[in-house]
PAVEXKOL-348850 format. One record per residue (C-alpha): residue in three letters; x, y, z. Coordinates in nm, 2 decimals, always signed. Layout:
<sites>
+------+--------+--------+--------+
: type :     px :     py :     pz :
+------+--------+--------+--------+
:  ALA :      X :      Y :      Z :
...
+------+--------+--------+--------+
</sites>
This chain:
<sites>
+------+--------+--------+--------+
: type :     px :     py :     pz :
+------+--------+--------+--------+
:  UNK :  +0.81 :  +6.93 :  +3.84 :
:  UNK :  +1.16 :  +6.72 :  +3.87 :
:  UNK :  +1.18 :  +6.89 :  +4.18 :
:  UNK :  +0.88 :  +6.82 :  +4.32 :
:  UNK :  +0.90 :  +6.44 :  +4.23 :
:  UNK :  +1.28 :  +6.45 :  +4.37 :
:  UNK :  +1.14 :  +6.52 :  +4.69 :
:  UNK :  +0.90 :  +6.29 :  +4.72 :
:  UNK :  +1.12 :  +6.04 :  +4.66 :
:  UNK :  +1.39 :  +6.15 :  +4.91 :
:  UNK :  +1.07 :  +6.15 :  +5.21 :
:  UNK :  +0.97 :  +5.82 :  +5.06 :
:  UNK :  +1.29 :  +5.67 :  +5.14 :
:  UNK :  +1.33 :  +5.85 :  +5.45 :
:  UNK :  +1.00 :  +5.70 :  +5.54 :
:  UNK :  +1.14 :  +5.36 :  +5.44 :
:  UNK :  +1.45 :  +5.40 :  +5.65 :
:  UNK :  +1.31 :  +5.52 :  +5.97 :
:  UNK :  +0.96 :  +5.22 :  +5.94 :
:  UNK :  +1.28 :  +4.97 :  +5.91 :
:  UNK :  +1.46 :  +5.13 :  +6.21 :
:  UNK :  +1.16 :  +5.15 :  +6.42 :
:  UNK :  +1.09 :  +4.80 :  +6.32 :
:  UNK :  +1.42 :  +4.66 :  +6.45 :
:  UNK :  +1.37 :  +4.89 :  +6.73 :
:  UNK :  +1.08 :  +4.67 :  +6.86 :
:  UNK :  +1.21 :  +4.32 :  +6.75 :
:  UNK :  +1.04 :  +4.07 :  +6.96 :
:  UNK :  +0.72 :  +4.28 :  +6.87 :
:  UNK :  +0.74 :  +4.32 :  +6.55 :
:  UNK :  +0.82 :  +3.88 :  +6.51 :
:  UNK :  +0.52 :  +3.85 :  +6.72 :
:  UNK :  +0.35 :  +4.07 :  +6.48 :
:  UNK :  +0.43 :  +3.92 :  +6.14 :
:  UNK :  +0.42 :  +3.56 :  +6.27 :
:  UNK :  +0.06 :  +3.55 :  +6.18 :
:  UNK :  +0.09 :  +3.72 :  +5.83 :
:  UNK :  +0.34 :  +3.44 :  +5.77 :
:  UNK :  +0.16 :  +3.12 :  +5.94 :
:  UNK :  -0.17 :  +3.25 :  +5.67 :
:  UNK :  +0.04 :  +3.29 :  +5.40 :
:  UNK :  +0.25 :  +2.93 :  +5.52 :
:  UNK :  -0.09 :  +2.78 :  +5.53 :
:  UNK :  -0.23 :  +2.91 :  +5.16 :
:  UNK :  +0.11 :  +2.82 :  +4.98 :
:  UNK :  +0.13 :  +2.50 :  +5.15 :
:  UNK :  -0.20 :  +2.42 :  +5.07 :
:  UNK :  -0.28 :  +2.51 :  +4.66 :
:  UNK :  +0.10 :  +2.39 :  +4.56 :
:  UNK :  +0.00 :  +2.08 :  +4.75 :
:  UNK :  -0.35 :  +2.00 :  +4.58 :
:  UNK :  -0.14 :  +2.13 :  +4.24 :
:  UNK :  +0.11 :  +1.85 :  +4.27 :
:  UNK :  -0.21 :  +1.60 :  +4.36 :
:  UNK :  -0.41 :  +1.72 :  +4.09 :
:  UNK :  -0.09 :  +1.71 :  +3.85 :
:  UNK :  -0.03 :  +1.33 :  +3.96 :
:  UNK :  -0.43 :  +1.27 :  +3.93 :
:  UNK :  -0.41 :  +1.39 :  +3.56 :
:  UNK :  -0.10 :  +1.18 :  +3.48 :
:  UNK :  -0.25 :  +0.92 :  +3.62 :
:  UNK :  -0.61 :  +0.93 :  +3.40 :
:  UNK :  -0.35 :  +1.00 :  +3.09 :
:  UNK :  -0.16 :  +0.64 :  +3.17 :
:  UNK :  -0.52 :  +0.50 :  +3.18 :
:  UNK :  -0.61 :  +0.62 :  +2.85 :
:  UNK :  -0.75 :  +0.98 :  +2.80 :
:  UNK :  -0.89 :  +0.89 :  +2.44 :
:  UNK :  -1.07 :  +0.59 :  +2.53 :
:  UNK :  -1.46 :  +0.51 :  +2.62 :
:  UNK :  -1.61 :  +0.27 :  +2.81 :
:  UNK :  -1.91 :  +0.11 :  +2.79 :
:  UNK :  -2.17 :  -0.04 :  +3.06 :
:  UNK :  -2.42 :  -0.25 :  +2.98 :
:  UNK :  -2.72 :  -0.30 :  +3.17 :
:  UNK :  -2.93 :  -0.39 :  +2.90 :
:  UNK :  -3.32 :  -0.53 :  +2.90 :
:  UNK :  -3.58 :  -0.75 :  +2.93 :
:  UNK :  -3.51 :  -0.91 :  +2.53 :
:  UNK :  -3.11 :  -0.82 :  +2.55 :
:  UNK :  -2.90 :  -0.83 :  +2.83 :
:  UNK :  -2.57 :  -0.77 :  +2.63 :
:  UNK :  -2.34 :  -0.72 :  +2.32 :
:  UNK :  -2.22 :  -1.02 :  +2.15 :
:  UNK :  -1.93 :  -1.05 :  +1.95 :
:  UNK :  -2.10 :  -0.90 :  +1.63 :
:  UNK :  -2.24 :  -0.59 :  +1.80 :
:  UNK :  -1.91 :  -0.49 :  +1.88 :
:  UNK :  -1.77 :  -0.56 :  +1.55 :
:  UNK :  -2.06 :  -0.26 :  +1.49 :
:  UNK :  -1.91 :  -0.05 :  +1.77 :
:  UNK :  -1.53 :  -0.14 :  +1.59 :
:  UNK :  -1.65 :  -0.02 :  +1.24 :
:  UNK :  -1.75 :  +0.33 :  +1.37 :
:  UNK :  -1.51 :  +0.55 :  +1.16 :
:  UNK :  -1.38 :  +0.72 :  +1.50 :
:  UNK :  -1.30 :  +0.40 :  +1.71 :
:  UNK :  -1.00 :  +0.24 :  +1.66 :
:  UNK :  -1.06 :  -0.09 :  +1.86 :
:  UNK :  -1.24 :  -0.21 :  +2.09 :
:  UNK :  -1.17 :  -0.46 :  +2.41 :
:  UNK :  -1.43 :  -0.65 :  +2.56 :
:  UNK :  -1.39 :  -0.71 :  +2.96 :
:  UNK :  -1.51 :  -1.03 :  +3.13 :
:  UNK :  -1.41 :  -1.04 :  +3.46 :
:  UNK :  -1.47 :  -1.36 :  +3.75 :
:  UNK :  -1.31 :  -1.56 :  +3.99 :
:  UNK :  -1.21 :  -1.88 :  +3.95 :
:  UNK :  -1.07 :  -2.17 :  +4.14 :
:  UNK :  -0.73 :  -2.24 :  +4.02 :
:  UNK :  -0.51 :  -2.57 :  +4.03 :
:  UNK :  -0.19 :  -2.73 :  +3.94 :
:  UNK :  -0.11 :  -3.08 :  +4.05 :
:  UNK :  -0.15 :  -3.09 :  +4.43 :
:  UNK :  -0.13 :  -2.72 :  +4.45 :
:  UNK :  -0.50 :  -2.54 :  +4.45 :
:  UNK :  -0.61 :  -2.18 :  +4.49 :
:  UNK :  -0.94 :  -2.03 :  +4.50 :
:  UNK :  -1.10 :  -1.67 :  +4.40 :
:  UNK :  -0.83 :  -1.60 :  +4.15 :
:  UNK :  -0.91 :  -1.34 :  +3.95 :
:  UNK :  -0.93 :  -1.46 :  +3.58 :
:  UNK :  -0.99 :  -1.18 :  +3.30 :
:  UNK :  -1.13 :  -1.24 :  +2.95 :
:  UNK :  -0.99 :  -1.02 :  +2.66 :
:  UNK :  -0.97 :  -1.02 :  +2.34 :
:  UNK :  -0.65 :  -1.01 :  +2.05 :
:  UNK :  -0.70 :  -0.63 :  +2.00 :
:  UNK :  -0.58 :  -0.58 :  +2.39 :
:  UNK :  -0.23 :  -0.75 :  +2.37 :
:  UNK :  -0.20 :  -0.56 :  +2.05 :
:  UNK :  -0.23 :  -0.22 :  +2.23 :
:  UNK :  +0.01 :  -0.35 :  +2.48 :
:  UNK :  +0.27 :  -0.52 :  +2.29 :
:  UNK :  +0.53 :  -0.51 :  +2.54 :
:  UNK :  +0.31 :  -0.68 :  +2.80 :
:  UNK :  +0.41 :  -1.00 :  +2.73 :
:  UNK :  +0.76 :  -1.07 :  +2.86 :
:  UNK :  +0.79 :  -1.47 :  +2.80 :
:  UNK :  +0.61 :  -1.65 :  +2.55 :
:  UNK :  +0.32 :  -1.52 :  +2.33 :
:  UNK :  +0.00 :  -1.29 :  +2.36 :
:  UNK :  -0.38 :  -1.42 :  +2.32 :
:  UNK :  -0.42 :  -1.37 :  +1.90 :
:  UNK :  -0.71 :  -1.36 :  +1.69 :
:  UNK :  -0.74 :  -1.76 :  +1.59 :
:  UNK :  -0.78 :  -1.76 :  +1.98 :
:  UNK :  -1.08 :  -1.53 :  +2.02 :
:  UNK :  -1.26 :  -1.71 :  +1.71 :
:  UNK :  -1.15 :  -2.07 :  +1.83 :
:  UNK :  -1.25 :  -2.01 :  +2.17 :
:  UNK :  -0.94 :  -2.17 :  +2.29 :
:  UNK :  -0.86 :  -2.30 :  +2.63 :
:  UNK :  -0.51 :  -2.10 :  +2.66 :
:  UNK :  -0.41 :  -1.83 :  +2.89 :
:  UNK :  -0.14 :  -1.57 :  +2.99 :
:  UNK :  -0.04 :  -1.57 :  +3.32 :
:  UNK :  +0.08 :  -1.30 :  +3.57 :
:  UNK :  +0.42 :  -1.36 :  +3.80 :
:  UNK :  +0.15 :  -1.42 :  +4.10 :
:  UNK :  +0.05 :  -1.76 :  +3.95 :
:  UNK :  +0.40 :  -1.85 :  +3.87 :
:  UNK :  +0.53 :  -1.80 :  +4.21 :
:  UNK :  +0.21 :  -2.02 :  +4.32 :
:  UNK :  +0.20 :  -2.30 :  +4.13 :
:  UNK :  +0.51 :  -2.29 :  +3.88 :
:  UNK :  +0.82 :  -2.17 :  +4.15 :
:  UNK :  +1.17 :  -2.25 :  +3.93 :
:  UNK :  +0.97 :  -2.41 :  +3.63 :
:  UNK :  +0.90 :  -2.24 :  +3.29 :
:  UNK :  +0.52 :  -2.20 :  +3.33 :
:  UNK :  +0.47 :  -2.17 :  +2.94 :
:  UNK :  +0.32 :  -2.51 :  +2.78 :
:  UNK :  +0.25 :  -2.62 :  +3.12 :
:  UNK :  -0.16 :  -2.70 :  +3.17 :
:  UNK :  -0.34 :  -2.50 :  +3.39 :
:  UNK :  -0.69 :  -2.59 :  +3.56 :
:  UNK :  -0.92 :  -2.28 :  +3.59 :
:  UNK :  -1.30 :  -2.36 :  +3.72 :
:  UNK :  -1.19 :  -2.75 :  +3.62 :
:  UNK :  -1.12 :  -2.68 :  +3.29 :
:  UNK :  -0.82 :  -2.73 :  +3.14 :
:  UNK :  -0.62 :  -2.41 :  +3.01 :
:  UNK :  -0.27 :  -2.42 :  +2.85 :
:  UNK :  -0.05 :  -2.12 :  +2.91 :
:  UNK :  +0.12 :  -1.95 :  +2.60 :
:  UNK :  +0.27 :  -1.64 :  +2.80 :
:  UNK :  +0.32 :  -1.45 :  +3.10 :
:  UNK :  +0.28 :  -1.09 :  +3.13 :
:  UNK :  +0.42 :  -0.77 :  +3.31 :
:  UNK :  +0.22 :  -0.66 :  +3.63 :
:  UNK :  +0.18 :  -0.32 :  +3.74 :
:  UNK :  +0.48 :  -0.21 :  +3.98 :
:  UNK :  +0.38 :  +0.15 :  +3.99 :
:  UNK :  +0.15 :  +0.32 :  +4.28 :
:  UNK :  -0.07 :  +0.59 :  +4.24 :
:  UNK :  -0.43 :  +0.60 :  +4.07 :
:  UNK :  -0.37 :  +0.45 :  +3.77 :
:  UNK :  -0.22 :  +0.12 :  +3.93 :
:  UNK :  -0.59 :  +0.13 :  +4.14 :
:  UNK :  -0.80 :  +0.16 :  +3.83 :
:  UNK :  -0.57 :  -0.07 :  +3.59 :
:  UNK :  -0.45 :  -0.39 :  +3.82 :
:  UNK :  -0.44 :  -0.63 :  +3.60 :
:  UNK :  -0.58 :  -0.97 :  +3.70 :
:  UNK :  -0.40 :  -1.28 :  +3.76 :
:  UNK :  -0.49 :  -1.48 :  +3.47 :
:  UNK :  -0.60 :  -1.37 :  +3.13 :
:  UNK :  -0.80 :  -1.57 :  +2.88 :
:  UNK :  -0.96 :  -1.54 :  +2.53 :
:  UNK :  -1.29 :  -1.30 :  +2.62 :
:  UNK :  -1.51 :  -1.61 :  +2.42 :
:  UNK :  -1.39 :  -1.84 :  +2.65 :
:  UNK :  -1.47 :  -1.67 :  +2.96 :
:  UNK :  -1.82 :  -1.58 :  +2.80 :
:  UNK :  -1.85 :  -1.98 :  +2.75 :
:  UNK :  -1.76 :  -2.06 :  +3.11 :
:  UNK :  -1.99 :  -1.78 :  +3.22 :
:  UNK :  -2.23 :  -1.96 :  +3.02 :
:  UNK :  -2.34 :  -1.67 :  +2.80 :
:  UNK :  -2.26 :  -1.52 :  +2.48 :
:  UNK :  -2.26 :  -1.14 :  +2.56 :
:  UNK :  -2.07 :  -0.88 :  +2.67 :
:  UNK :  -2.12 :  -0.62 :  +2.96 :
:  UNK :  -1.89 :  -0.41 :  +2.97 :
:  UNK :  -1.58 :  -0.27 :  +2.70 :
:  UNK :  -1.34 :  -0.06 :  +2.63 :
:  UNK :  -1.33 :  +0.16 :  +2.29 :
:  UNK :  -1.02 :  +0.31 :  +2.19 :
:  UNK :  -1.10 :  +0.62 :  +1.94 :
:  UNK :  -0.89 :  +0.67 :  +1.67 :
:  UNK :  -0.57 :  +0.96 :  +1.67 :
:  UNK :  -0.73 :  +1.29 :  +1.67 :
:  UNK :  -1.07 :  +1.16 :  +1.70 :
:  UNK :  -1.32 :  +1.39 :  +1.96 :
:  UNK :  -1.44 :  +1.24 :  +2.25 :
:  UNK :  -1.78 :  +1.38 :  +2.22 :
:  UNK :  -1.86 :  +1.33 :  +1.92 :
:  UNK :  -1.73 :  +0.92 :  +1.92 :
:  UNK :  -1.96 :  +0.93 :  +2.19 :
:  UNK :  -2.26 :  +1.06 :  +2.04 :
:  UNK :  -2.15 :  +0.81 :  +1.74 :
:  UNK :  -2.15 :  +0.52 :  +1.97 :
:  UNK :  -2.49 :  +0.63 :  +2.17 :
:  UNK :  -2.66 :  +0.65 :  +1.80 :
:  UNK :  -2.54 :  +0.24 :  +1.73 :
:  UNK :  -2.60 :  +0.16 :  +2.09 :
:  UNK :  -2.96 :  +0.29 :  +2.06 :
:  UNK :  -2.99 :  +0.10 :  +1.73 :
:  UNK :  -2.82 :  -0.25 :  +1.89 :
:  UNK :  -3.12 :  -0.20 :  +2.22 :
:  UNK :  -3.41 :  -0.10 :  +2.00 :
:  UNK :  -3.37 :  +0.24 :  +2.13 :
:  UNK :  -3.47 :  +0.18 :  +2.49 :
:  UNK :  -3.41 :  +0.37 :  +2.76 :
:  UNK :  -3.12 :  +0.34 :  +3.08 :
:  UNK :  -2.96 :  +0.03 :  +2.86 :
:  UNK :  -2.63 :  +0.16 :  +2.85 :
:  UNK :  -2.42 :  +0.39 :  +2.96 :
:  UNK :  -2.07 :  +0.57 :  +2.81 :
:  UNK :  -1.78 :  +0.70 :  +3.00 :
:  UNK :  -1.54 :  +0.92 :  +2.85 :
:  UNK :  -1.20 :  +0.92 :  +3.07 :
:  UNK :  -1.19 :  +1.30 :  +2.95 :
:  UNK :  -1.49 :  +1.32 :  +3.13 :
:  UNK :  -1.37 :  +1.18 :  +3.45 :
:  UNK :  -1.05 :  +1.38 :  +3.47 :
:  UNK :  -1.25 :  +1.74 :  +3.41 :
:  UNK :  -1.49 :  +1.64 :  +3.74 :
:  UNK :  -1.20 :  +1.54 :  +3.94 :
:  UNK :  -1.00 :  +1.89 :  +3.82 :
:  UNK :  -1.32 :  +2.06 :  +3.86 :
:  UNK :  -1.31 :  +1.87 :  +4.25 :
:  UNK :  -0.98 :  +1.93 :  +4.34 :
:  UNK :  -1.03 :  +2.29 :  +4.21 :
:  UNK :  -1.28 :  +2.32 :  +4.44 :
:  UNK :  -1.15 :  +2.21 :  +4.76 :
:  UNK :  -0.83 :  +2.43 :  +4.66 :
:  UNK :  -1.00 :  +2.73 :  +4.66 :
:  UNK :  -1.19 :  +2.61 :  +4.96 :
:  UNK :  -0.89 :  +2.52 :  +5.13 :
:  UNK :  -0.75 :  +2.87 :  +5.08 :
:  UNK :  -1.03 :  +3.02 :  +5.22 :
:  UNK :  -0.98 :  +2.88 :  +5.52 :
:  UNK :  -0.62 :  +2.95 :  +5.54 :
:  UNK :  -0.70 :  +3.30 :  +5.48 :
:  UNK :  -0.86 :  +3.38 :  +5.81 :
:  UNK :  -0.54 :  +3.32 :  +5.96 :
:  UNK :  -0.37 :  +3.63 :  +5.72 :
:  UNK :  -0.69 :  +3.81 :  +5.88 :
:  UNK :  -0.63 :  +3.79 :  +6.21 :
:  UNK :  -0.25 :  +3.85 :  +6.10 :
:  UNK :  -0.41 :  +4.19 :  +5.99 :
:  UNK :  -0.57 :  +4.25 :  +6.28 :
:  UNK :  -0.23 :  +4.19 :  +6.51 :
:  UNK :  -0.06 :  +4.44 :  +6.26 :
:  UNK :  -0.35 :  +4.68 :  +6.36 :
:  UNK :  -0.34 :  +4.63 :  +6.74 :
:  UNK :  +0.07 :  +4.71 :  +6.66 :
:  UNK :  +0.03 :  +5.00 :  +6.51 :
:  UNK :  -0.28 :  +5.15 :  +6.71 :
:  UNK :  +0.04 :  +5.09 :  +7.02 :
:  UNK :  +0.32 :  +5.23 :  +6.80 :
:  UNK :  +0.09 :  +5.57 :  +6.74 :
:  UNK :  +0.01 :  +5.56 :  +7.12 :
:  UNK :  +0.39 :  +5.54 :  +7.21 :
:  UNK :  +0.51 :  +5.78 :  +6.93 :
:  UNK :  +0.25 :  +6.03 :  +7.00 :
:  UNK :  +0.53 :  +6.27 :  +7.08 :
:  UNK :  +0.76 :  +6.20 :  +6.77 :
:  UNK :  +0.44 :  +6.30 :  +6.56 :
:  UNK :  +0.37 :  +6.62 :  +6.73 :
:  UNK :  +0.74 :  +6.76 :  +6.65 :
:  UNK :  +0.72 :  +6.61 :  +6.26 :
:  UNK :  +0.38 :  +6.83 :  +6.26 :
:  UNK :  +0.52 :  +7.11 :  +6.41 :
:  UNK :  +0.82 :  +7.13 :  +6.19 :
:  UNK :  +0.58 :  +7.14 :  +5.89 :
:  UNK :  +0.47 :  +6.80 :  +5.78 :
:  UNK :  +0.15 :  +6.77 :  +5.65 :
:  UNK :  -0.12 :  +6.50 :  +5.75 :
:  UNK :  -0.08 :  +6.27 :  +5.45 :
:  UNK :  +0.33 :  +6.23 :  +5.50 :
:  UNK :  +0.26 :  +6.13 :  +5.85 :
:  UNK :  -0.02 :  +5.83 :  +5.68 :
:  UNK :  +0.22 :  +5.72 :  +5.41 :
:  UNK :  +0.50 :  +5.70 :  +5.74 :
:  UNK :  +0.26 :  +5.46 :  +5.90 :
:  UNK :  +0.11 :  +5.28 :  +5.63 :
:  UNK :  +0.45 :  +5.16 :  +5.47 :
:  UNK :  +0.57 :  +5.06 :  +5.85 :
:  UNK :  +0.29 :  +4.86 :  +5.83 :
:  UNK :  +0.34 :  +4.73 :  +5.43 :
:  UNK :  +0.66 :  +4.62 :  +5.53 :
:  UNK :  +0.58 :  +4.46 :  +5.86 :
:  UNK :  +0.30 :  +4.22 :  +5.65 :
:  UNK :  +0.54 :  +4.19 :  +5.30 :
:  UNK :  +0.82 :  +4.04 :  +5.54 :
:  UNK :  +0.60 :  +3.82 :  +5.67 :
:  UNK :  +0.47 :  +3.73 :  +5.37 :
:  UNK :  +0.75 :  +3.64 :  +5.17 :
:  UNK :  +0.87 :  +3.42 :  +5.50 :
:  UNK :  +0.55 :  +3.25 :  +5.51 :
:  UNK :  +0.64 :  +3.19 :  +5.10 :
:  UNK :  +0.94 :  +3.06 :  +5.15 :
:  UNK :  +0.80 :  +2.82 :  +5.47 :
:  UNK :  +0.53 :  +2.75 :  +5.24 :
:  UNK :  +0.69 :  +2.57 :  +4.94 :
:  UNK :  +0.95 :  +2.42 :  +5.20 :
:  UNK :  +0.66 :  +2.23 :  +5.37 :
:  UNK :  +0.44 :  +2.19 :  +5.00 :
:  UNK :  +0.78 :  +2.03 :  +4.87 :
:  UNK :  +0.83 :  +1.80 :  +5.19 :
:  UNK :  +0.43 :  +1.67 :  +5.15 :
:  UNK :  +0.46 :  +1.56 :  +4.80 :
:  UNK :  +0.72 :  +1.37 :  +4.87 :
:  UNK :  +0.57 :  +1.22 :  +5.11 :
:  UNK :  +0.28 :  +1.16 :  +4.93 :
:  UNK :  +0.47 :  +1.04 :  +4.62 :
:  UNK :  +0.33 :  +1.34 :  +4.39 :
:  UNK :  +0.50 :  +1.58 :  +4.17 :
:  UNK :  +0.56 :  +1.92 :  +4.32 :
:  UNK :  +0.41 :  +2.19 :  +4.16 :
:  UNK :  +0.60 :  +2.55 :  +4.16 :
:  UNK :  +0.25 :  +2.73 :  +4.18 :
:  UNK :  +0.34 :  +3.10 :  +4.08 :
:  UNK :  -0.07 :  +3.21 :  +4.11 :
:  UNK :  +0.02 :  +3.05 :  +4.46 :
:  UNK :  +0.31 :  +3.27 :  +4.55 :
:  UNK :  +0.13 :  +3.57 :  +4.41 :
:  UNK :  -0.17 :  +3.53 :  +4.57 :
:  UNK :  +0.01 :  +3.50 :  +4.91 :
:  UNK :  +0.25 :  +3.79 :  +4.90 :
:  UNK :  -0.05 :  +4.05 :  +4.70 :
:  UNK :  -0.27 :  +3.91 :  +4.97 :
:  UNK :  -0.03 :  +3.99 :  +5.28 :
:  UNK :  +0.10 :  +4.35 :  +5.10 :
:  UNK :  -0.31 :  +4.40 :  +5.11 :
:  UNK :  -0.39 :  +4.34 :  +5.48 :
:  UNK :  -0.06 :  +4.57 :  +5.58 :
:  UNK :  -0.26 :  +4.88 :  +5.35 :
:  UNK :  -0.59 :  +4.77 :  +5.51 :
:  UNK :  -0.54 :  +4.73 :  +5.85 :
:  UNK :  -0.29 :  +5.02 :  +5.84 :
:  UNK :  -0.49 :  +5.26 :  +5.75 :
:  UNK :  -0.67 :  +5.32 :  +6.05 :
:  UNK :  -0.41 :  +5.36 :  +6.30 :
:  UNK :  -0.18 :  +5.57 :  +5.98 :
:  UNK :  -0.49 :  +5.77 :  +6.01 :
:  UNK :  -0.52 :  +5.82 :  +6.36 :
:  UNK :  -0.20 :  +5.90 :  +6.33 :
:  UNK :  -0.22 :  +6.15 :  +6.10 :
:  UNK :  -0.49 :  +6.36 :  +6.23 :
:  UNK :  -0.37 :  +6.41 :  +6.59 :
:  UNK :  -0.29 :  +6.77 :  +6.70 :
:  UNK :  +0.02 :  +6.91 :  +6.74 :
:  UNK :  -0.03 :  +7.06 :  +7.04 :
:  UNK :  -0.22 :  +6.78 :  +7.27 :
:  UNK :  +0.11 :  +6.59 :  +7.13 :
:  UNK :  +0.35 :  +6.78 :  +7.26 :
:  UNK :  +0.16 :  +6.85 :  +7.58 :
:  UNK :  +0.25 :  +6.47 :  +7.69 :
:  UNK :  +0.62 :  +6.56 :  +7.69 :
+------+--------+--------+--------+
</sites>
């Protein structure tokens, strides 16, 4: 039995040597042969590490804007077009939510002595907000509580409106005139400096005031749109359903008044997306390992043509049929796992180069790698096996007739 297997081994690796010396043997062939095994392989690396390190940035991203939050549209009806301020002190005393931040946004026209802006983008928000961000403010103090229930005329004020209206003089104290009105600044805050999708979805304006104010100057006294933070460890789905239940309470339980938004949510459809188009992607880089396949074929169907004479001695000398496959098949394993593990290496070279162009984290995809190299060692076995076959069942003697 040790015997037995012995020998196998030794014509295995005899195999191995002489595939590897006929493969040097024909070297501009055989690179012309692989190339395409290792451009499909090039291709599907390059590709899924890619859209990893996108989809790894996208999910950072959605996690800086708050995974653990809710937010809340408003469309409201015919007998209430909004929340005021006491409906969301319902929406804060739901046992999950932890606070909640009201979001009044419009433009404003803006002016300081002689100097005068329009369409500046002026936010309301409330106390609860700066204390969530408590390193926001960088000079001066945030919007409080006495603010929100005063509805006072103060604001803080981004480095935008300083370098407008305020160039070389301390802003806070100064009196600012937003839509006419007279606003004294108490602060100024820390812009976004960052890229990506979270500085898309979370600009900050340029000015920020108490949200009752800006409901005053909007003329109205309700809310369309907030924020709910949930409380650590709270669920998602079931804050959700909480908030729905109060929500349909607060609108008399009409229909299409409102609508919640988990940021969990949002980042599952845009991993389910990105998943997607991966796998999409992939397949499409595959047909290039296919016709890779096929060049290994068209190889191979030669190399039996030209060797036609070799293979009549080895079956005249004794070897059976299925020694002169396995010959030809691992010829053509090699030829495809070489170019494989090339078109790996090419692969994460050029994934590595993209996200940094791209600004993303890169992604050392293993399923990646593995799915490139199995997928190459497969079309070698495949689209060997015909010509290994051929091969294998020619006759002896119409072989050595052609010498």
């Amino acid at each position: 039995m040790l015997k037995s297997i012995r020998s196998i081994l030794i014509m295995l690796g005899e195999c191995v040597s002489m595939s590897v010396d006929n493969i040097r043997g024909n070297k501009v062939r055989s690179f012309l042969t692989l190339l395409g095994i290792m451009i499909g392989v090039t291709a599907v690396i390059t590709l899924i590490s890619t859209v990893s390190g996108v989809s790894g940035s996208i999910a950072n991203s959605f996690s800086d804007l708050g995974v653990g939050t809710l937010t809340v549209t408003v469309t409201g009806s015919d007998l209430k077009t909004g929340m005021t301020p006491e409906d969301l002190a319902r929406i804060s005393a739901v046992e999950a939510v932890d606070g909640v931040v009201p979001s009044i946004s419009l433009n404003g026209r803006v002016s300081y002595g002689n100097t005068v802006e329009t369409n500046i983008s002026v936010s309301g928000k409330n106390a609860y907000y700066f204390t969530l961000n408590d390193e926001l403010i960088i000079q001066g103090r945030p919007l409080n509580f006495i603010d929100d229930s005063n509805n006072s005329y103060v604001c803080v004020v981004s480095q935008n409106i300083i370098d407008t209206f305020f160039f070389g003089v301390n802003p806070v104290g100064e009196t600012l005139y937003v839509s006419g009105l007279p606003f004294t600044i108490v602060g100024r805050y820390k812009e976004d400096t960052g890229g990506g999708v979270a500085a898309i979805f979370s600009g900050k304006p340029d000015i920020m005031i108490p949200y009752t104010t800006a409901m005053k100057i909007n003329n109205s006294n309700e809310v369309n749109s907030f924020t709910v933070y949930l409380a650590d460890g709270a669920s998602s789905k079931t804050a959700a359903s909480t908030i729905e239940d109060v929500m349909d309470q607060i609108f008399d339980f009409e229909d299409d008044t409102f609508t919640v938004t988990s940021m969990d949510t949002i980042e599952e459809t845009m991993e389910t997306m990105l998943g997607m188009m991966s796998t999409l992607l992939a397949g499409i880089a595959s047909i290039a390992l296919v016709v890779g396949g096929i060049g290994i074929m068209n190889m191979m169907l030669t190399t039996v043509t030209e060797r036609t004479t070799e293979i009549g001695l080895k079956k005249a000398l004794g070897a059976i049929p299925w020694q002169i496959q396995v010959q030809f098949l691992i010829e053509s394993f090699l030829l495809s796992v070489f170019g494989g593990l090339l078109g790996v290496v090419m692969g994460l070279s050029l994934s590595y180069a993209l996200c940094k162009v791209l600004g993303t984290v890169f992604v050392l995809n293993y399923g990646a790698i593995a799915l490139g190299v199995g997928f190459s060692a497969a079309v070698g076995i495949i689209f060997g096996w015909v010509p290994a076959r051929k091969a294998s069942r020619l006759n002896p003697i119409d072989a050595l007739r052609s010498i």
